[in-house]
N, C-alpha and C positions, 0 to 999 in steps of 0.2 A: 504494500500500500504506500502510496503517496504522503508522506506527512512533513508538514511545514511549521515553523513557527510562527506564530504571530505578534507583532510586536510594534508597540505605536509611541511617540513622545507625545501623541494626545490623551494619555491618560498616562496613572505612575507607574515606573519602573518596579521592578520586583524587588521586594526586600526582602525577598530570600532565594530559596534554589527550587526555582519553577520559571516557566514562562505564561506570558500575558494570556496566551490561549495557544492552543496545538492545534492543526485543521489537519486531518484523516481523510482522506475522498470530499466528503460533501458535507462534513459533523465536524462541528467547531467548539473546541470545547474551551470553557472559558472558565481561567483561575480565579477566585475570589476578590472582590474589588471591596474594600474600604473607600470612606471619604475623604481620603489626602488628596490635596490639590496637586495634579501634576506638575507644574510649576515648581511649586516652594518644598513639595513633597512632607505638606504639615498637614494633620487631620480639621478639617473643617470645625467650628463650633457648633452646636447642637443637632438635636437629631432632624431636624427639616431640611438644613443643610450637608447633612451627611447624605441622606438620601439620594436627593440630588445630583450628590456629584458621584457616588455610585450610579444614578444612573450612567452620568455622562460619563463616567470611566467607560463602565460596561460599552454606551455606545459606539464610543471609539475604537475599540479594542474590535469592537462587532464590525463597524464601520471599514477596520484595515482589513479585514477579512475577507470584504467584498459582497458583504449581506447586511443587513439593518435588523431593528431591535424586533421588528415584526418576525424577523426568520426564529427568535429563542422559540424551539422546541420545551423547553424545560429549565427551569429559574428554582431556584435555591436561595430563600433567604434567612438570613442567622440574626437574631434581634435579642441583646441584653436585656430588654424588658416587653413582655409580649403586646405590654400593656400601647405599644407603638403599632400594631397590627393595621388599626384600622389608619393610621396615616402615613402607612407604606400601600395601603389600598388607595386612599386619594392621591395620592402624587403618581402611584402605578398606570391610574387611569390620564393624566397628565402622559403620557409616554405608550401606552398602548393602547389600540382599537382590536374589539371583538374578531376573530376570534381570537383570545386571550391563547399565552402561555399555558401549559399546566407547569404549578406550583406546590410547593411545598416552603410553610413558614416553620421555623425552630428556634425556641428557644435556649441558649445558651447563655452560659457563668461568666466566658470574658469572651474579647473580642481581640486581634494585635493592637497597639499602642493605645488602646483605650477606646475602639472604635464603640459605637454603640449599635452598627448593624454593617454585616456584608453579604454580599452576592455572588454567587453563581452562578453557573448558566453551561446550557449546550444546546447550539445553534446546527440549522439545518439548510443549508442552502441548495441554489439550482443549480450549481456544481463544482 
């Protein structure tokens, strides 16, 4: 199989031993995105703005791939307080139109550098 990395300065750099996402034939599979600003590579303040820029991590990262946030087959997202559920739902509909991803939200004890939610994802594109 064909497999590439992917890898964008529009969203952050890996802070650790992984890449941005790996694309396999036509499935893109995408590393977990925190709210660091790519830029300054500092976590964003609170959790509206973390979200946010998870998304626009994720987009980019989706974006270099050569497919957009409509292709996420499947979204993972990891929230310190679940009690954030429903405003990872409003901001979700902000960024997608029906038919929606399928999802899975989880609860989690920590997050790296103090995030207070991250994302993952595997994308399917038209090739």
């Amino acid at each position: 199989m064909n497999r590439a990395v992917i890898q964008t300065n529009k969203a952050p750099a890996a802070i650790g031993t992984y890449s941005q996402a790996v694309k396999i034939g036509n499935t893109v599979y995408l590393s977990g995105q925190i709210g660091l600003d790519p830029a300054s590579m500092q976590l964003v303040d609170g959790i509206d703005a973390q979200i946010v820029q998870v998304f626009e991590n994720l987009k980019a990262v989706i974006e270099e791939s050569g497919a957009t946030l409509q292709d996420i087959a499947k979204l993972n997202i990891f929230l310190t307080d679940l009690g954030h559920f429903a405003l990872v739902n409003e901001m979700m509909a902000r960024y997608f139109t029906q038919p929606y991803p399928a999802r899975a939200a989880i609860g989690v004890a920590s997050l790296p550098r103090g995030a207070l939610v991250e994302m993952d994802g595997i994308v399917v594109t038209a090739s």
